[in-house]
N, C-alpha and C positions, 0 to 999 in steps of 0.2 A: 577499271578505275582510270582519274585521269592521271596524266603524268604527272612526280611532284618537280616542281621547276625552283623551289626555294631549299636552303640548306636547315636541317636541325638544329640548332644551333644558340647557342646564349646571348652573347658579346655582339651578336647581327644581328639579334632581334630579328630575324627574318624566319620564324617557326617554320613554318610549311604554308605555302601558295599551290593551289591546283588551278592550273591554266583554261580551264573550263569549268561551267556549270554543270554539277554535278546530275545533275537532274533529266539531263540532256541524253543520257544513255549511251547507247553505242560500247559496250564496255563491259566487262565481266562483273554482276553484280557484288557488291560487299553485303556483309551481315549488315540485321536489321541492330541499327544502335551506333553505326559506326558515324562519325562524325567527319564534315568536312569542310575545311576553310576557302574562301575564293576571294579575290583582289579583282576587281574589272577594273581598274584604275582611280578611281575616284572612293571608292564606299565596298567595304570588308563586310563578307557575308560568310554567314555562319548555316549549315545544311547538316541534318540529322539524317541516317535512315530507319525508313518509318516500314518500307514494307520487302518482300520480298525481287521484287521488279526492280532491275538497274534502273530504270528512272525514278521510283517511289524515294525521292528526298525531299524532304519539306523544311522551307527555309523558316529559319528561327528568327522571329523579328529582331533592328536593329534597336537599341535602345537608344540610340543620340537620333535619329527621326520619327520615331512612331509610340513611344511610350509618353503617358503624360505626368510628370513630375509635382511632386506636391510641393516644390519652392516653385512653381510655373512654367510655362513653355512657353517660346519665340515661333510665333507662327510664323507660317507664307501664303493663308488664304486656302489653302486645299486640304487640312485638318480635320477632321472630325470628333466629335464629342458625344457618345450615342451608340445605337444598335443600327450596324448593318442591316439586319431580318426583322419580323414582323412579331419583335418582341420589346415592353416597356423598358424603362431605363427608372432605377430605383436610385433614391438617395435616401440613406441611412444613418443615425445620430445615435449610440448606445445599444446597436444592433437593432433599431425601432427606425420601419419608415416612416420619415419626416416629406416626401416630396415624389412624385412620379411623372414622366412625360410618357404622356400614352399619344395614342392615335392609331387608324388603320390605314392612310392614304394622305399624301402631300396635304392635298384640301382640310382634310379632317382629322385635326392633331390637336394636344392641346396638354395643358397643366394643371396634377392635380396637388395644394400645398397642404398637407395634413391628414389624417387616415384616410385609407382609402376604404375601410370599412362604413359600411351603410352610415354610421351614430359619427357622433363627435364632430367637432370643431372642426370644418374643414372648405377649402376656397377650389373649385374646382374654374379651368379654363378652358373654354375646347368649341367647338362648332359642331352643327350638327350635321348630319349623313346629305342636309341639302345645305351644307353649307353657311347653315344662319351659326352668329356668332353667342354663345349661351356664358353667364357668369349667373353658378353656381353657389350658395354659402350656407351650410349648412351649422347653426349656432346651438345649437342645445343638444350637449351629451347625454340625451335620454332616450327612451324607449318610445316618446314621441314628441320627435322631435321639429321643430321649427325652419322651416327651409325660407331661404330666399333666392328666386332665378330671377335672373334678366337675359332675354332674349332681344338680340336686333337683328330683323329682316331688312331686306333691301329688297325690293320687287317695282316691276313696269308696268304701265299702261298705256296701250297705242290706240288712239282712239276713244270708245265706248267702253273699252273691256275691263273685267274686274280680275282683280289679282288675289289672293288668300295666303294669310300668313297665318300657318297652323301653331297654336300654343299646346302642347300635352299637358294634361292634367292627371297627374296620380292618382290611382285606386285609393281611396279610402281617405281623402285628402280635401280641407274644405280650403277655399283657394279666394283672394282679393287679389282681384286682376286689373293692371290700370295699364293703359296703352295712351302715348302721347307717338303721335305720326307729323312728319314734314314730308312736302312733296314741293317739286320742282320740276316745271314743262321744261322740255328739250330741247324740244321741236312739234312740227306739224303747221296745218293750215289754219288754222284756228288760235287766238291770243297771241301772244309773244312766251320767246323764250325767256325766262326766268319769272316768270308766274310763276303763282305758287298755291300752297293752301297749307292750314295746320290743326289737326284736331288733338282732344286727348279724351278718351273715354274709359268708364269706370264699371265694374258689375262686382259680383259674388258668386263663385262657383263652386259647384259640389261633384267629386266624382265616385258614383256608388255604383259596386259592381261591372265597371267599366263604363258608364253612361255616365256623359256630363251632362247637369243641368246647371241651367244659367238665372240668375235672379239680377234685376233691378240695375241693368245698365242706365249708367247717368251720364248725361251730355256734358261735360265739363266746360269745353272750349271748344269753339268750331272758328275759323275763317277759312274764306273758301273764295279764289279770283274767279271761279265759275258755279253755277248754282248745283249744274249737273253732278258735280266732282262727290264725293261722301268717303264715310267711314264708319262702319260698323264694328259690333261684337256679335257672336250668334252660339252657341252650343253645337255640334257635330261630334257624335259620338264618343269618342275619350278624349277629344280636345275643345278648345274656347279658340274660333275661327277669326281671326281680324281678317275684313274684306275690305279691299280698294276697291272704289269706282271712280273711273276714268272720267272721259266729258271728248263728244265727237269733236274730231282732227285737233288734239293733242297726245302729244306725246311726255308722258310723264315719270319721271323716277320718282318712289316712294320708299321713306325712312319709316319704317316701326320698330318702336322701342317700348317691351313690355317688362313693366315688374309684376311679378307671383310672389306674395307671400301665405307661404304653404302652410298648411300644418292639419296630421292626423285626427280624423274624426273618432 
């Protein structure tokens, strides 16, 4: 143990101080349970022992820097609100989730506001595994129920090349899928930069058994500063594929922006 350097005492208010961290070992272990105080000069630490090992103490947080107070906390910017680990953060109203922040990885995180169960009223927020950004709304608390997604890709094209931004289509799910795209050259040998082009296209899709098919895409709107440039919809297995095509020696960024409105067959 270490030595105690402070008196017992009332009227000193000076309880007991141990001149080291207890943790540190070197020292004839104490029983597991015993408690101990340390002062490093600035900030009073509290240490339990938790295991049989002179070093096994585990410091007990401080509650004037690391707890968070329901009248608020005075941040400095290095605070956290959340899970350490690779587990969700729950907010609760009458013991009933009202809200979750999920995700598996920095990129791919996001907000869900209302049951997380399949049914019911709920706003989901989050990206998906490549990163596209997904809003979620799910409106009718029934047994089949009414979805609304909106999905934005961002994808390139350099040169001639075509780019694909995959839509998922639920099993059992008849689906009106309308995609409105902007696109903006960058660069390249070809045009000027800030050309551009803008489409919005329209279909009806069905996904039975895992297989989408696609009905009755309609050309809504097209301009286009080059002929070559386009935009499609096309069916590809359980998803509704929006395709970019480029236009030789430019370089192009393209916005697609898709609504689904879902609902059980």
């Amino acid at each position: 143990m270490a030595n105690i350097t402070g008196l017992i005492t009332v009227n000193g208010k000076d309880i007991l101080e141990v001149d080291a961290v207890p943790s540190g070992g070197a020292g004839t272990p104490a029983n597991r349970g015993s408690l101990s105080m340390y002062d490093d000069g600035a900030i009073g630490y509290l240490y339990v022992k938790t295991g049989t090992a002179d070093t096994a103490w585990t410091l007990l947080e401080t509650p004037d820097t690391t707890d968070w107070k329901l009248t608020g906390n005075t941040l400095v910017g290095t605070e956290i609100f959340g899970s350490l680990n690779d587990e969700d953060v729950k907010f609760d109203r009458n013991n009933i989730e009202v809200m979750r922040m999920v995700g598996t990885t920095a990129a791919v995180q996001g907000l869900i506001i209302g049951l997380t169960a399949s049914l019911g009223g709920r706003l989901q927020l989050a990206p998906d595994a490549a990163g596209d950004d997904i809003f979620k709304e799910v409106l009718s608390p029934t047994a089949n129920p009414f979805i609304h997604v909106t999905r934005m890709h961002r994808l390139t094209t350099v040169g001639a090349l075509t780019a694909v931004a995959a839509i998922a289509i639920p099993t059992a799910y008849n689906v009106q899928v309308k995609s409105r795209v902007v696109a903006r050259q960058t660069g390249g040998a070809t045009g000027a930069i800030g050309d551009g082009a803008s489409y919005e296209r329209t279909c009806h899709a069905k996904n039975l058994a895992g297989t989408v098919t696609m009905f009755k895409e309609q050309t809504d709107y097209t301009y286009e500063v080059a002929g070559a440039l386009d935009f499609n919809l096309a069916a590809a297995g359980a998803t509704i594929e929006g395709t970019v095509t480029g236009s030789t020696g430019r370089n192009i960024t393209w916005g697609v922006y898709t609504d689904l409105l879902m609902l059980t067959t």
